[in-house]
ZAVEX-41344 format. One record per residue (C-alpha): z, x, y; residue in one letter. Coordinates in steps of 0.5 Angstrom, whole numbers, padded with zeros to 4 digits, always signed. Layout:
<sites>
ZXYA;...
</sites>
This chain:
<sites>
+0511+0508-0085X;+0511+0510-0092X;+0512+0505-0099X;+0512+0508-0106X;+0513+0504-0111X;+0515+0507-0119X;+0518+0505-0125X;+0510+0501-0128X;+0508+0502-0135X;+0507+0498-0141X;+0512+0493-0145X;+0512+0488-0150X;+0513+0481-0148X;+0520+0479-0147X;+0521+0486-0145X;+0523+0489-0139X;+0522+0493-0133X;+0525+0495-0127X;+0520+0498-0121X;+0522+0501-0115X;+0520+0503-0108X;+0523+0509-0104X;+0522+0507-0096X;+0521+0512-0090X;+0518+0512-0084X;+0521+0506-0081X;+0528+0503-0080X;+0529+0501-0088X;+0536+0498-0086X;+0533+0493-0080X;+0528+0490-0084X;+0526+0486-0089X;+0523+0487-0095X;+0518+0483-0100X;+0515+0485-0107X;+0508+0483-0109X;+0503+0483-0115X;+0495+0483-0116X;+0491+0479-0122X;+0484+0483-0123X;+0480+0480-0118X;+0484+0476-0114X;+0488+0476-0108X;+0495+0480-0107X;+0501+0475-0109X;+0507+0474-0106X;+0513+0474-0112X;+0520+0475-0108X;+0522+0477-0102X;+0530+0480-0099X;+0532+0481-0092X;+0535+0486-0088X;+0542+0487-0090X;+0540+0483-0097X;+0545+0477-0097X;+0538+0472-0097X;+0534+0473-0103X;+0527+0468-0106X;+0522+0468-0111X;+0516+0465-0112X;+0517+0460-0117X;+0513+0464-0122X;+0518+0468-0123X;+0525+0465-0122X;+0530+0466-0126X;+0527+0472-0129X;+0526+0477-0124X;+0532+0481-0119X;+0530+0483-0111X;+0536+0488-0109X;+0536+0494-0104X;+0539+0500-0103X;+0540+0501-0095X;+0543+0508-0096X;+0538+0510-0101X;+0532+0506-0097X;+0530+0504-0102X;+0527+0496-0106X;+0528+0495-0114X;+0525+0489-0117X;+0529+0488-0125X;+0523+0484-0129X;+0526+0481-0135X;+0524+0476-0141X;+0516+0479-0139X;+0511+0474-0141X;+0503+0477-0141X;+0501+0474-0135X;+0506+0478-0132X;+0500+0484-0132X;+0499+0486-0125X;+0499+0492-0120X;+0505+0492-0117X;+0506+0492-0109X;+0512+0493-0104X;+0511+0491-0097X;+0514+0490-0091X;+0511+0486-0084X;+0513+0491-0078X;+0511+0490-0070X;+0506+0484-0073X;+0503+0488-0079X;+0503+0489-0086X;+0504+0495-0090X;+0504+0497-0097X;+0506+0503-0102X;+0500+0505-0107X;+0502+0501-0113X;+0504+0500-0120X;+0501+0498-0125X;+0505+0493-0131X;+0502+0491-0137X;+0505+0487-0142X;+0502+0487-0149X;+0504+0487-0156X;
</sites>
């Protein structure tokens, strides 16, 4: 299995992003796919998650309303549009997704929102 997430970099707040993570290793299409944050010394967090085929998307409440889940099953890939960013946005960036009962994680990408 492998995630690699793109797209980070610095924004001013009410700007915008739009990260992205390639998939291989594993059947993109059968599985469903989550993107998640970590604040420097504090545990990963869950922000939004899409099934499979992508007709079901969910957000943490944090971030509803502002970001945007979507896949690509052709291209095995998972995007997140982050709009209106607000600092306590910065985080590093994960995707993920649970398979045969374990975990895995990309790399990660890291957002800074600062003026």
């Amino acid at each position: 299995v492998k995630l690699v997430e793109s797209g980070g970099g610095l924004v001013q707040p009410g700007g915008s992003l739009r990260l992205s993570c390639a998939a291989s290793g594993f059947t993109f299409s059968t599985s469903g796919m989550n993107w998640y944050r970590q604040f420097p010394g504090k545990e990963r967090e869950w922000v939004a998650g899409i099934t499979n085929l992508g007709y079901t998307t969910t957000y943490a409440e944090s971030v509803k309303g502002r970001f945007t889940i979507s896949r690509d099953n052709a291209k095995s890939t998972v995007g997140l549009q982050m709009n209106s960013l607000k600092p306590e946005d910065t985080a590093v960036y994960y995707c993920g997704t649970r398979l045969r009962g374990s975990e895995y994680w990309g790399q990660g990408t890291q957002v800074t929102v600062s003026s």
